[in-house]
Backbone of each chain as ProteinMPNN parsed JSONL, in Angstrom:
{"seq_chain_A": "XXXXXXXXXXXXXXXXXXXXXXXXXXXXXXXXXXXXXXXXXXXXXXXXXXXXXXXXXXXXXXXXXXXXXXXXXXXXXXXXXXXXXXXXXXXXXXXXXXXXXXXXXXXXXXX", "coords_chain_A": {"N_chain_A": [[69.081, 163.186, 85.21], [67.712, 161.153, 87.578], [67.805, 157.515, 87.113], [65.163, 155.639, 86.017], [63.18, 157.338, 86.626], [61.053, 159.659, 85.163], [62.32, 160.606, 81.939], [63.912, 158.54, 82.387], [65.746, 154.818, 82.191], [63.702, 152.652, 80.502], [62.35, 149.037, 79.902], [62.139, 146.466, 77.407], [60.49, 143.862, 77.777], [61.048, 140.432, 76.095], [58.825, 137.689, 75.929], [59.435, 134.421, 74.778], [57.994, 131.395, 73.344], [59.695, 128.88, 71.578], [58.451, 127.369, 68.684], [58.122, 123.949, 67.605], [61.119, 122.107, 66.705], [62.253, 124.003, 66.31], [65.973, 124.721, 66.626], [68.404, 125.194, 69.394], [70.182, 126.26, 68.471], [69.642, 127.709, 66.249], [68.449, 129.52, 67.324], [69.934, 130.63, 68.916], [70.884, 131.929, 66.689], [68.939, 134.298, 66.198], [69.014, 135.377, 68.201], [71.414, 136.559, 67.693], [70.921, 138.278, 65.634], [68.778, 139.17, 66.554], [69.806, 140.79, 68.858], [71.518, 142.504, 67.119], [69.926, 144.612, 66.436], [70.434, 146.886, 68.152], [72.49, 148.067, 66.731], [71.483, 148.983, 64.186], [68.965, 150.338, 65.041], [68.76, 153.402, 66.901], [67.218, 154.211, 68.85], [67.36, 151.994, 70.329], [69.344, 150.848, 72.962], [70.827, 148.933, 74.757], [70.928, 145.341, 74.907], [70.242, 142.253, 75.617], [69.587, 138.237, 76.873], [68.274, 135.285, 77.216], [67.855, 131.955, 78.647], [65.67, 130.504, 80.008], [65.52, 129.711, 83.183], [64.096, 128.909, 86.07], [62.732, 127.721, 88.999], [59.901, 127.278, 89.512], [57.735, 126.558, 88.214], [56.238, 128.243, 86.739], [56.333, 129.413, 84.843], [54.706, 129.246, 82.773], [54.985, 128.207, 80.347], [56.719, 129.46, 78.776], [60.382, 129.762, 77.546], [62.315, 131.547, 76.788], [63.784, 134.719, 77.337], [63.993, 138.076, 76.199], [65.577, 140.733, 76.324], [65.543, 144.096, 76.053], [67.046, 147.715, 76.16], [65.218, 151.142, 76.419], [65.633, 154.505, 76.231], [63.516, 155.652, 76.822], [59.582, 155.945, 76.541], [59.095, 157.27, 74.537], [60.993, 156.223, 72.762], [60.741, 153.296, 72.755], [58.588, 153.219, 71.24], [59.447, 154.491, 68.623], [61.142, 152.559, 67.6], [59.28, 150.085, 67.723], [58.297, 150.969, 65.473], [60.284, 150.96, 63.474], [61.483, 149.862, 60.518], [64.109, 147.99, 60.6], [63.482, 146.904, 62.513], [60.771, 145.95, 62.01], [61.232, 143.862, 59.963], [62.734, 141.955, 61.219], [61.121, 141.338, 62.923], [58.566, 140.33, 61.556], [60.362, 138.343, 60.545], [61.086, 136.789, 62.869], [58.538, 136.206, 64.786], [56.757, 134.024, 63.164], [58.432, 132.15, 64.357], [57.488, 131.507, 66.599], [55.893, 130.072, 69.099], [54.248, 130.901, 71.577], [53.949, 134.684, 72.55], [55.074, 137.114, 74.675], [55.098, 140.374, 75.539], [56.018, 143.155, 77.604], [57.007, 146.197, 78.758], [58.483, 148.436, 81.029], [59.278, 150.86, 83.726], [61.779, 150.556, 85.271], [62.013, 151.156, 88.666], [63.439, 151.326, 91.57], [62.709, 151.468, 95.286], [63.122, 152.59, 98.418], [63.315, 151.06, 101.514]], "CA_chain_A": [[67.835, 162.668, 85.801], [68.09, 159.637, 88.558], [67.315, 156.374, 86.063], [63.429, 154.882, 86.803], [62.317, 158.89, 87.12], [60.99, 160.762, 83.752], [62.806, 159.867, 80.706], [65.147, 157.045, 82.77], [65.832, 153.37, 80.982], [62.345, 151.587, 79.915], [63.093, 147.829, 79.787], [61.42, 145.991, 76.964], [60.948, 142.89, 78.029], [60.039, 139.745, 74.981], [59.132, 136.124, 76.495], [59.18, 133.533, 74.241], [58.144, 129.948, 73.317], [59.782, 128.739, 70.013], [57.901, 126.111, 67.924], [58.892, 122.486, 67.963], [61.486, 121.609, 65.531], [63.492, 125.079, 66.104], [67.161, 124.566, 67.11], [69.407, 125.857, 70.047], [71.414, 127.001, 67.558], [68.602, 128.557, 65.597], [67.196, 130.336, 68.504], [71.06, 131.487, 69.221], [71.143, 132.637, 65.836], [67.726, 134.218, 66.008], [69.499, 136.138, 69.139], [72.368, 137.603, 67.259], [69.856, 138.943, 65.101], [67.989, 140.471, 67.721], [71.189, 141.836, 68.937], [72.14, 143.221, 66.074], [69.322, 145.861, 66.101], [71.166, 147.65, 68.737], [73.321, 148.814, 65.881], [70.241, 149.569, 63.263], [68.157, 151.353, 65.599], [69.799, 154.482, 67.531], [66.83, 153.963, 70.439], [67.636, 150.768, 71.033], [70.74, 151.398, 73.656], [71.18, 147.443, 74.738], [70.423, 144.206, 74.469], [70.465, 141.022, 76.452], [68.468, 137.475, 76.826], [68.629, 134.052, 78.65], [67.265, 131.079, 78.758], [64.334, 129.91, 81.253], [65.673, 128.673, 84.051], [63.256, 128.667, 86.723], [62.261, 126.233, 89.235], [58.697, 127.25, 90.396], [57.174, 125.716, 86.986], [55.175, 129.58, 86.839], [56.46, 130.394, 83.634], [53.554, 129.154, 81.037], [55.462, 127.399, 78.993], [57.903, 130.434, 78.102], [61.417, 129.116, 77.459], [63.252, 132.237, 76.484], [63.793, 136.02, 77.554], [64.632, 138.877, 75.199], [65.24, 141.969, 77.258], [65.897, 145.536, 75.654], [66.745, 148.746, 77.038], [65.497, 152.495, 75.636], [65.767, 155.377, 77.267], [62.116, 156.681, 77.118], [58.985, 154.93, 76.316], [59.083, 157.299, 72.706], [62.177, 155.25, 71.712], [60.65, 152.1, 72.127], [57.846, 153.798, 69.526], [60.64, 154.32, 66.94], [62.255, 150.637, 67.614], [58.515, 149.24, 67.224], [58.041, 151.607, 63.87], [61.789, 150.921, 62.773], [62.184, 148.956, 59.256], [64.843, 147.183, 60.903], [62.617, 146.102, 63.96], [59.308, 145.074, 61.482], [61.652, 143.137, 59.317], [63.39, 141.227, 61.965], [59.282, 140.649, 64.102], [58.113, 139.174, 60.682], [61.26, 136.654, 60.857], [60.847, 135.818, 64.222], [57.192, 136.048, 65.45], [55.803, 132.644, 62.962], [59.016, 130.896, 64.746], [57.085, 131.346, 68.108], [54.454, 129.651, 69.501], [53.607, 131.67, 72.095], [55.451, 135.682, 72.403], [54.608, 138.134, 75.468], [55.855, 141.85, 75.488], [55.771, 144.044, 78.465], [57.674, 147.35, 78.946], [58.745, 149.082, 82.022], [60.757, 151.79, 84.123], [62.723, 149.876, 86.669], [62.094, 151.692, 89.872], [63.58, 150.881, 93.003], [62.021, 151.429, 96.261], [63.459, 152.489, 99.691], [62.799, 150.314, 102.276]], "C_chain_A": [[68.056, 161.235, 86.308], [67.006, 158.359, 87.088], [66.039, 155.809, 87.114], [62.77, 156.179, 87.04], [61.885, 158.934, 85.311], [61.046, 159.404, 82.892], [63.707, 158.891, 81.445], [64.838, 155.641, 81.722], [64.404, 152.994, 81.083], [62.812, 150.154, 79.273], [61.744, 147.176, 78.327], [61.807, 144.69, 77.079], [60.368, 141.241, 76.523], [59.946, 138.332, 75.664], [58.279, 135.457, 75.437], [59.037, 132.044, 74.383], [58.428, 129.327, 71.719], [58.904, 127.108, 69.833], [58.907, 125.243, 67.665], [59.422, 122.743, 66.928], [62.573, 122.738, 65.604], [65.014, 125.076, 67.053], [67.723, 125.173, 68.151], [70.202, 126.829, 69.335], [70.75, 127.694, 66.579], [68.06, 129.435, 66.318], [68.815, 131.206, 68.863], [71.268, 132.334, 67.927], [70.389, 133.885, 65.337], [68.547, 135.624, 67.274], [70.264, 137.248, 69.311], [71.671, 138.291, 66.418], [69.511, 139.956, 65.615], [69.024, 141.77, 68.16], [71.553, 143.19, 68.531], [70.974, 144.86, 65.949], [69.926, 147.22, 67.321], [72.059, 148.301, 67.526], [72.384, 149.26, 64.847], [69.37, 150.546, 64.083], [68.73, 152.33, 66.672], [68.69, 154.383, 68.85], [67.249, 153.366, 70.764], [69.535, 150.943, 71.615], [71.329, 149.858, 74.407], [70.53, 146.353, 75.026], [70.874, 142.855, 75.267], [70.105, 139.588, 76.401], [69.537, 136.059, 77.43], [67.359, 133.328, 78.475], [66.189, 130.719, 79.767], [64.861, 128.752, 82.3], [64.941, 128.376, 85.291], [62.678, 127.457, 87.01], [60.582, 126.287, 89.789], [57.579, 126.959, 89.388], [55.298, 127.19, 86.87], [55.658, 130.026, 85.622], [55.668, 129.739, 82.249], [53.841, 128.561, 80.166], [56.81, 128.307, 78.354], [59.262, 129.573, 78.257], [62.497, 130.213, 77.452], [62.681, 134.17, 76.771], [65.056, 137.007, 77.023], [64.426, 140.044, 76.299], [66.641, 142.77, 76.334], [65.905, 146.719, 76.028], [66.818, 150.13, 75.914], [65.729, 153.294, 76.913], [64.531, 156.3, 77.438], [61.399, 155.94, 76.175], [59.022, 155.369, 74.515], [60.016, 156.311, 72.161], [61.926, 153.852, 71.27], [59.285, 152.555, 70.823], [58.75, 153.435, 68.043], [61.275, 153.238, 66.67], [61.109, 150.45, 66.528], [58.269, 149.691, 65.424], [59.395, 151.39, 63.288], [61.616, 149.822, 61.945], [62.953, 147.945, 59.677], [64.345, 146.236, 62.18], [61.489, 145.367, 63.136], [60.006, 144.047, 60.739], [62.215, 142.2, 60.12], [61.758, 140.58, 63.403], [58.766, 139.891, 62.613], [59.181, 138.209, 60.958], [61.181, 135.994, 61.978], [59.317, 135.547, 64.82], [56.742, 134.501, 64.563], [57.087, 131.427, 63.065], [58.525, 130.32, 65.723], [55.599, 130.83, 67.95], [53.908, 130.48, 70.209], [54.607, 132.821, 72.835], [54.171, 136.643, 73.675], [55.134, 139.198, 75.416], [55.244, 142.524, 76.661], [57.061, 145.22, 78.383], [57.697, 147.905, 80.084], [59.821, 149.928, 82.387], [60.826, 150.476, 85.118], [62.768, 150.725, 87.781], [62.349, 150.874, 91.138], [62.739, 151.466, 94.145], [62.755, 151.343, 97.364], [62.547, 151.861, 100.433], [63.928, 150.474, 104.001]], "O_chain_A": [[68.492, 160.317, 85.614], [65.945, 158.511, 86.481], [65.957, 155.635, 88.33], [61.731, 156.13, 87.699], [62.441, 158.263, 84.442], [60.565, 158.271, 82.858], [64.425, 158.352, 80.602], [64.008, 155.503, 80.824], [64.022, 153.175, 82.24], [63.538, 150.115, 78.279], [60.564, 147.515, 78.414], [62.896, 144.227, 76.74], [59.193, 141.26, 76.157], [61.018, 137.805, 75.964], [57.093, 135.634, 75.157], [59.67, 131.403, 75.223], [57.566, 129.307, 70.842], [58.811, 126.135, 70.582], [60.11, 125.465, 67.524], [58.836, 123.404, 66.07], [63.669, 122.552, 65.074], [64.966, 125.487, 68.212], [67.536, 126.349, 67.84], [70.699, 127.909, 69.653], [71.501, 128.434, 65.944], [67.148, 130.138, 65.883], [68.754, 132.42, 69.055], [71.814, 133.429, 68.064], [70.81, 134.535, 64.38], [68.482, 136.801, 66.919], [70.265, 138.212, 70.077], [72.033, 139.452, 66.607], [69.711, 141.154, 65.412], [69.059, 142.984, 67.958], [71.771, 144.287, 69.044], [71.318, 145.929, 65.446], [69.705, 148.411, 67.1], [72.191, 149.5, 67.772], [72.725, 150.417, 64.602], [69.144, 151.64, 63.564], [69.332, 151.661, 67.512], [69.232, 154.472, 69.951], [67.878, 153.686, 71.772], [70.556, 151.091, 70.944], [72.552, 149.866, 74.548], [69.387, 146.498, 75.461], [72.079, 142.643, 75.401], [70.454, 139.394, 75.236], [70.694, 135.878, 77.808], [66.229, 133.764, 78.252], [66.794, 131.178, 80.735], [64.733, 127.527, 82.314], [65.271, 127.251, 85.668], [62.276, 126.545, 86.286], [60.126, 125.343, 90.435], [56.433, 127.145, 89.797], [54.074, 127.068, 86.909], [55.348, 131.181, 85.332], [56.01, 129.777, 81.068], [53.123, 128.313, 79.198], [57.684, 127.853, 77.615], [59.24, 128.679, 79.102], [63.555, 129.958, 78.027], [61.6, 134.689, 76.492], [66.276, 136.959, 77.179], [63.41, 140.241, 76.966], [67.805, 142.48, 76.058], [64.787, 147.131, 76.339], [67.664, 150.368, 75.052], [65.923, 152.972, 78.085], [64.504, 157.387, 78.015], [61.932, 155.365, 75.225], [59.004, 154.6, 73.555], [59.756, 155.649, 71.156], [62.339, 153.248, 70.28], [59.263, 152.114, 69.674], [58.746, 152.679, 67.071], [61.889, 152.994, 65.632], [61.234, 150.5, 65.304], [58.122, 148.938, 64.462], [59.397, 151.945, 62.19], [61.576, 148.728, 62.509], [62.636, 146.845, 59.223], [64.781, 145.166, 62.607], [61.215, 144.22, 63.49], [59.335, 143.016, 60.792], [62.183, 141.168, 59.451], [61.652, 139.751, 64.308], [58.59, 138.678, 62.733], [58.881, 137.223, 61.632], [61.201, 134.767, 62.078], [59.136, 134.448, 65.345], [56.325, 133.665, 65.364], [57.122, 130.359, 62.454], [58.723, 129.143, 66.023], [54.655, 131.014, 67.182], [52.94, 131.027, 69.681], [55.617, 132.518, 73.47], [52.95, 136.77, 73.582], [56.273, 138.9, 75.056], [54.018, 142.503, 76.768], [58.101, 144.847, 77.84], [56.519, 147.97, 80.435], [60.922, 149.97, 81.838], [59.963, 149.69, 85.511], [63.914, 151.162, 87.89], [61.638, 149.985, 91.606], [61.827, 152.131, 93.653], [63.198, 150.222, 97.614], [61.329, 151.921, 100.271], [63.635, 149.808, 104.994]]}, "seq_chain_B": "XXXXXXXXXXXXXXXXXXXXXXXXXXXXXXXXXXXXXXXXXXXXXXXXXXXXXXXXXXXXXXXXXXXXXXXXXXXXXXXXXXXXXXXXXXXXXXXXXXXXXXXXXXXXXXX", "coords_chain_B": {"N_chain_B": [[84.054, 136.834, 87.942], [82.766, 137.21, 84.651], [79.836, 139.031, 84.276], [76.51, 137.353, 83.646], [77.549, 135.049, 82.902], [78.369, 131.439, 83.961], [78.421, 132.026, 87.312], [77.421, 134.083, 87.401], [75.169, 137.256, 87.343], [71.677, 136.814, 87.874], [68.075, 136.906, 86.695], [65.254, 137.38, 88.146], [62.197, 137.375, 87.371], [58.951, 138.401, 87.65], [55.778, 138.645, 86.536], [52.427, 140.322, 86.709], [48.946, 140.625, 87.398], [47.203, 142.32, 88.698], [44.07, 141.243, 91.06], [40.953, 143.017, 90.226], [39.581, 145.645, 91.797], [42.157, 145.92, 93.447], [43.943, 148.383, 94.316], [45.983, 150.968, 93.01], [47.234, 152.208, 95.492], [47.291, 150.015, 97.146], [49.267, 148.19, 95.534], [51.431, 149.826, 95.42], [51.946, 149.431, 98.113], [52.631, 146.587, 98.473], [54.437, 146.241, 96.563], [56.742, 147.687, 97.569], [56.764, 145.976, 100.118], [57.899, 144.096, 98.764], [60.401, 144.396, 97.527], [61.256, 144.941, 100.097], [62.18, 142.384, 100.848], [65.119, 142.077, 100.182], [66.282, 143.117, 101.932], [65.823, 140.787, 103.195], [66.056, 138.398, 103.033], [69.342, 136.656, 102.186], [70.349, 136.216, 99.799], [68.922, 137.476, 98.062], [69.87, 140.633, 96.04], [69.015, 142.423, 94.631], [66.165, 144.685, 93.474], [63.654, 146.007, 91.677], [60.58, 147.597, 90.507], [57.566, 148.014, 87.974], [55.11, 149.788, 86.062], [53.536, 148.236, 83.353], [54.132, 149.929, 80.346], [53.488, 149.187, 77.748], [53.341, 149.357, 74.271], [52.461, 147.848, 72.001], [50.149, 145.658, 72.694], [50.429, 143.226, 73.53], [50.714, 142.121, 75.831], [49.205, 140.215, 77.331], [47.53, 140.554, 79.201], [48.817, 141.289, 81.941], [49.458, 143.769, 83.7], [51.682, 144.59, 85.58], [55.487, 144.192, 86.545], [57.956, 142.546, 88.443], [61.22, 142.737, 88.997], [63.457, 141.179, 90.376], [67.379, 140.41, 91.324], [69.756, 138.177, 91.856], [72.603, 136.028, 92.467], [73.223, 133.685, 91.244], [71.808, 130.894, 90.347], [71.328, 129.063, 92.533], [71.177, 130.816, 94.624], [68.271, 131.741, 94.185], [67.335, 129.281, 94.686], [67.404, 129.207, 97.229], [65.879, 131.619, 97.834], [63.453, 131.308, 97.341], [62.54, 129.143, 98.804], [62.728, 130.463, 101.278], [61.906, 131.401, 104.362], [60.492, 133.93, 104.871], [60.21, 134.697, 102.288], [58.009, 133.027, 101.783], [56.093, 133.653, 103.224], [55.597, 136.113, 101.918], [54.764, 135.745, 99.614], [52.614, 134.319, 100.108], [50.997, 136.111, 100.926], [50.803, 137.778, 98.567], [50.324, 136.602, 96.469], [47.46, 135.882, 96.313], [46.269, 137.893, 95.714], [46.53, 138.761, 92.89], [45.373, 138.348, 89.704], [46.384, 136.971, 87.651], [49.369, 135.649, 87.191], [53.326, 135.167, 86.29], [56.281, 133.704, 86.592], [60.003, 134.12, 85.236], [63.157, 133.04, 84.967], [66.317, 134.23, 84.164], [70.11, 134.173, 83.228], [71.212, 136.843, 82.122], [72.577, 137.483, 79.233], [74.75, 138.88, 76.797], [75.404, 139.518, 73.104], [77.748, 139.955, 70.92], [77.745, 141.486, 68.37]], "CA_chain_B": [[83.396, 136.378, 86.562], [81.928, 138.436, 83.91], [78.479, 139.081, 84.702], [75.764, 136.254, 82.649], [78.45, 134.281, 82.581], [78.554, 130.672, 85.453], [77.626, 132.454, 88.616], [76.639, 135.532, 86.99], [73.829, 137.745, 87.971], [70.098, 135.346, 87.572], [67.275, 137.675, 86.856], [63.946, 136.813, 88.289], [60.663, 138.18, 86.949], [57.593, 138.184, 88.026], [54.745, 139.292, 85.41], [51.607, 139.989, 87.416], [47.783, 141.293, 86.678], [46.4, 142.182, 89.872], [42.459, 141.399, 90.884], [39.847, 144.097, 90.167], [39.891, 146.555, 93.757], [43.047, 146.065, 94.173], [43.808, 149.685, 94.157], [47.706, 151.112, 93.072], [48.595, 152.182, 96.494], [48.071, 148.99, 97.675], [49.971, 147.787, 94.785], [52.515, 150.311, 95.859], [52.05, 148.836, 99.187], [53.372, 145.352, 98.105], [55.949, 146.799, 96.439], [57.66, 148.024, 99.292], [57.075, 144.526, 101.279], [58.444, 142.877, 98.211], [61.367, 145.465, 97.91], [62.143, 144.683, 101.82], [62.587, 140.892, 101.471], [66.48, 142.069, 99.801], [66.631, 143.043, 103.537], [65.681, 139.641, 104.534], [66.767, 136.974, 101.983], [70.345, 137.27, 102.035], [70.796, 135.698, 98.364], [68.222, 138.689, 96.754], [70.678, 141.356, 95.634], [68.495, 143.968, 94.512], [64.627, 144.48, 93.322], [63.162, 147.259, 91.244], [59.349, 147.158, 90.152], [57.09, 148.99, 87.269], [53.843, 148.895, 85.959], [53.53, 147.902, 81.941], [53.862, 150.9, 79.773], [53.825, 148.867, 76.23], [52.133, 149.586, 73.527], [52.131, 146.814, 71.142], [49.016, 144.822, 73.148], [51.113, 141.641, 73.59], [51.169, 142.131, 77.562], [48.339, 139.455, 77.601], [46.998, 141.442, 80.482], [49.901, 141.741, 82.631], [49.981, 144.905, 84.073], [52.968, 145.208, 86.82], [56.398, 143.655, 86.484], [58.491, 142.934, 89.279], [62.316, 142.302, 88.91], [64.893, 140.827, 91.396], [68.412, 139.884, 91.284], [70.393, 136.956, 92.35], [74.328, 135.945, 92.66], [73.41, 132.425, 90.953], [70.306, 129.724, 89.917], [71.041, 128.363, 93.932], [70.754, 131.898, 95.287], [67.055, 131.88, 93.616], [66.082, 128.181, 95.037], [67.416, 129.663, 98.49], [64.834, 132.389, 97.708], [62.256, 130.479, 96.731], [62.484, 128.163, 100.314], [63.552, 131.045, 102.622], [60.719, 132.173, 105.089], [59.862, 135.326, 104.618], [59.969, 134.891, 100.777], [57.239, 132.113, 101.903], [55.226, 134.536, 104.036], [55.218, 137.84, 101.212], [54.203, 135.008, 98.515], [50.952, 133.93, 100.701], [50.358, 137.566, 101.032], [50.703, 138.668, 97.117], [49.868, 135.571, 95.471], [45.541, 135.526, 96.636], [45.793, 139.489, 95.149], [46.783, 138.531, 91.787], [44.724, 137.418, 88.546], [47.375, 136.301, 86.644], [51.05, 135.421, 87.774], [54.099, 134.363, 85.441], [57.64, 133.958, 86.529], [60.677, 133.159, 84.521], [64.509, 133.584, 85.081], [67.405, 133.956, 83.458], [70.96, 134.733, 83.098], [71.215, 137.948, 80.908], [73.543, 137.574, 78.291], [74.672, 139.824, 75.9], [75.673, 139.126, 71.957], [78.811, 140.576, 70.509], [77.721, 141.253, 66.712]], "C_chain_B": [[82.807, 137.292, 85.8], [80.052, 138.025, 84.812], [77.504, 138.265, 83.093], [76.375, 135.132, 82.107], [78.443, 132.958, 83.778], [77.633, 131.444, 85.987], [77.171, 133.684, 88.251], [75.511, 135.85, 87.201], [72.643, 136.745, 87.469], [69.607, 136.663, 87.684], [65.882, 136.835, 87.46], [62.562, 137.855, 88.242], [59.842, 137.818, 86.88], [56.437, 138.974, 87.025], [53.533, 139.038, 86.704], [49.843, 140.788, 86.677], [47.151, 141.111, 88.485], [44.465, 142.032, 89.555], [41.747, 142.428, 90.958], [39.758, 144.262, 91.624], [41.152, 146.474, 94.181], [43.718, 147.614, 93.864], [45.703, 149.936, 93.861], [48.039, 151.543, 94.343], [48.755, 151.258, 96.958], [48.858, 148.681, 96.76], [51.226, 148.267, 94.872], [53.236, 149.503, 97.198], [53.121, 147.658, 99.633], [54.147, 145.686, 97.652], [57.145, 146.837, 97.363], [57.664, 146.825, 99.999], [58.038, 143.787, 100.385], [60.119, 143.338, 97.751], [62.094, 144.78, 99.254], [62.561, 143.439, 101.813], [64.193, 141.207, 100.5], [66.939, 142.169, 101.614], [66.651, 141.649, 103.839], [66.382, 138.128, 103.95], [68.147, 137.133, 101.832], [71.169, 137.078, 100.215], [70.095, 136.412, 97.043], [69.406, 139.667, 97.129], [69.967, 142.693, 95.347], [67.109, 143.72, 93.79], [64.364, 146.084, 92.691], [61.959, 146.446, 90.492], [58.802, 148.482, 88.907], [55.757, 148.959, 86.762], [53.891, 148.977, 84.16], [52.912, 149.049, 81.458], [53.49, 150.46, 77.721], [52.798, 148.833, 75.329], [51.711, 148.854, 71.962], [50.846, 145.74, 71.369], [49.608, 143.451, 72.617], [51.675, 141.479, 75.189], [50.375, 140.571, 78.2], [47.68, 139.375, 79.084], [47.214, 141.623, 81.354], [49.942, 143.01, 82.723], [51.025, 146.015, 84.593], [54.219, 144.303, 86.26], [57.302, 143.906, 87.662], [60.046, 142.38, 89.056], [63.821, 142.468, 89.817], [66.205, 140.243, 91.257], [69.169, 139.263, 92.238], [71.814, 137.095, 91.801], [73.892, 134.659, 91.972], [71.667, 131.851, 91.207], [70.436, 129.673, 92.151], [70.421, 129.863, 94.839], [69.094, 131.72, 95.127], [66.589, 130.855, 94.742], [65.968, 128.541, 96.458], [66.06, 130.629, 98.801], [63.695, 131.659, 98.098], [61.57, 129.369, 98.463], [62.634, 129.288, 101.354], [61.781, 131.451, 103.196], [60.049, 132.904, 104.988], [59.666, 135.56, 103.123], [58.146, 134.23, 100.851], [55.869, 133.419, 102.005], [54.746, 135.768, 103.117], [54.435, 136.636, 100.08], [52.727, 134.266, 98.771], [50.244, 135.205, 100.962], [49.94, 137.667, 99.215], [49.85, 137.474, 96.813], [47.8, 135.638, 95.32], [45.259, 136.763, 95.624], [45.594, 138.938, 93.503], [46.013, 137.509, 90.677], [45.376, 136.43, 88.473], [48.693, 136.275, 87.066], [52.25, 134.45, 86.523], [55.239, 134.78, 85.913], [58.491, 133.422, 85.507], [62.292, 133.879, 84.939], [65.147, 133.226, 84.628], [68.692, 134.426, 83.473], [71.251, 135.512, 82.248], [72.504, 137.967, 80.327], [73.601, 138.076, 77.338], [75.671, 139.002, 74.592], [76.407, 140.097, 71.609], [78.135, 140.243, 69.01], [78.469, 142.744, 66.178]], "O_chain_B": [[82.29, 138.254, 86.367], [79.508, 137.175, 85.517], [77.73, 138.511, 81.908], [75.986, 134.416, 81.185], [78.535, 133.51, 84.875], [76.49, 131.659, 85.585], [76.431, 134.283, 89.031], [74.655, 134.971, 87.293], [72.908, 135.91, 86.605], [70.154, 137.528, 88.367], [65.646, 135.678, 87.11], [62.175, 138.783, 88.952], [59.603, 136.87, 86.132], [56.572, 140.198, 87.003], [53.525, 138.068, 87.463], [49.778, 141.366, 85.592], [46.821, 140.135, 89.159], [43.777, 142.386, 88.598], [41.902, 142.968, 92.054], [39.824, 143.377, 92.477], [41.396, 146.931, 95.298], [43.965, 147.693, 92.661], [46.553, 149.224, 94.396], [49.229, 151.346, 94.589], [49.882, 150.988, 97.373], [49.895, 149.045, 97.315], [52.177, 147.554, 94.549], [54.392, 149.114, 97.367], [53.974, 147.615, 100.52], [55.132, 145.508, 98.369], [58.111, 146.14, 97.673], [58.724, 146.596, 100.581], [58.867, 143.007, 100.854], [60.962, 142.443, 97.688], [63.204, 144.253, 99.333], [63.35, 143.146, 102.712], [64.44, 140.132, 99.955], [67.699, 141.455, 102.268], [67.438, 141.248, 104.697], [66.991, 137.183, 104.453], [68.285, 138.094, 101.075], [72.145, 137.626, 99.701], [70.289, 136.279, 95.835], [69.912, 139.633, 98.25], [70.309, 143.799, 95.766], [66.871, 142.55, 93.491], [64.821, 147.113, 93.189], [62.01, 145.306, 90.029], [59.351, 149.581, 88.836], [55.153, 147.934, 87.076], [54.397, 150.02, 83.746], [51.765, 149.402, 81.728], [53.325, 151.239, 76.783], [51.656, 148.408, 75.5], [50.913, 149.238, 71.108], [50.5, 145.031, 70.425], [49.326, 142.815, 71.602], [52.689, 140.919, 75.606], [50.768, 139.946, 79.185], [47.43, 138.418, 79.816], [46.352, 142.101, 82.091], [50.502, 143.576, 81.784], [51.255, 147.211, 84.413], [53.842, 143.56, 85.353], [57.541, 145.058, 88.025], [59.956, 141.163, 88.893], [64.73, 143.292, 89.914], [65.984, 139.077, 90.928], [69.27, 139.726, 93.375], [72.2, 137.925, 90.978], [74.885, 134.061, 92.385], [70.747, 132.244, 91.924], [69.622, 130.248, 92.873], [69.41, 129.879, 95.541], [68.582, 131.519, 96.228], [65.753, 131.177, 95.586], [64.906, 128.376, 97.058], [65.331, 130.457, 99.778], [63.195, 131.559, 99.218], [60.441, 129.108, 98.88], [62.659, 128.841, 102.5], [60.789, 131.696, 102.511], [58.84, 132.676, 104.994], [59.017, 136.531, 102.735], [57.225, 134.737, 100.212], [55.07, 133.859, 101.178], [53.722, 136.388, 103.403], [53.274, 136.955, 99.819], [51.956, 133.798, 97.933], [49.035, 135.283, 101.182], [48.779, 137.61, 98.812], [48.63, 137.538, 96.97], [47.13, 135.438, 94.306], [44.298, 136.762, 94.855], [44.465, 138.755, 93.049], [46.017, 136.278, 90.718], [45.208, 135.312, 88.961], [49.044, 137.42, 87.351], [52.0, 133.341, 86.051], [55.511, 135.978, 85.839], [58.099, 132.461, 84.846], [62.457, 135.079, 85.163], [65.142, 132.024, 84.366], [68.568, 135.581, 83.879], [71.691, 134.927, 81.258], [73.466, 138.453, 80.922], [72.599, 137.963, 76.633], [76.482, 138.119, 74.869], [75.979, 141.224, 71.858], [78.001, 139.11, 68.547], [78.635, 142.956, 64.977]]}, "name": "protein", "num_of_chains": 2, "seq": "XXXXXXXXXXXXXXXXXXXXXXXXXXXXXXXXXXXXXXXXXXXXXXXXXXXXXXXXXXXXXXXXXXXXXXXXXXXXXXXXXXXXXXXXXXXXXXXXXXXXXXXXXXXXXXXXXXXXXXXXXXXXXXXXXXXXXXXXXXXXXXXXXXXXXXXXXXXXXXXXXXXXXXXXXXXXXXXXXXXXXXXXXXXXXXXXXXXXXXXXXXXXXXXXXXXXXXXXXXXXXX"}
């Protein structure tokens, strides 16, 4: 099945703003973490993220982007219900000040 | 270069909440115009769009997501200044509640 049809990849996307006082190197560590649930959860198929670099001063305050890929919106279900996903959103969600979540297929578009 | 690495791919994402009437085909509509500026910008790389399937209610009423790729941060500011980026961004922008960009270089964690 062509990817962005059906069951194709579903991106979960996380944009964060960490609370003052939390490190580069806490927020990288905070990353491998995240990471790491690619190997705990069998939806979760990979894992990415990046800093805020943007110059059009449209991003809210966000600083940081967590992006995850399933392969159908059930999988991100079983991430969000996964032991290894609620235990790792309590550690990180009261680092953030302010956390957005969206999900999507990635469809392209002839033009 | 590896890719998220220096000049490595830049993501740019657009979070959007269109205004009440704006109906999905236009929303399709724009799509497709915003799709065509890879035709016209020579420093966009590629563009796929979706509309927010997530079901945690942390979208903060973001509906659509649009996501384009870049060769590099300069590719983007080229974007960002080029003409016709100008011209689709005085089109979309009036439609839209809510608007949040942010970009980043997607990097992946070896754990």
């Amino acid at each position: 099945m062509a990817e962005g049809q059906g069951q194709g990849v579903v991106k979960h996307i996380l944009l964060a703003k960490f609370k003052e006082g939390i490190s580069d190197h806490q927020i990288e560590e905070y990353a491998k973490q995240y990471a790491n649930l690619v190997n705990l959860v069998p939806s979760m198929k990979a894992f990415a993220w990046g800093k805020d670099v943007s110059i059009e001063n449209m991003n809210q305050g966000f600083t940081h982007v967590f992006e995850s890929s399933f392969e159908s919106t059930q999988g991100i279900a079983e991430y969000v219900a996964h032991p290894d996903h609620v235990d790792f959103a309590n550690l990180l969600l009261p680092k953030l000040e302010k956390v957005l979540v969206v999900d999507y297929k990635p469809t392209s578009v002839l033009v």
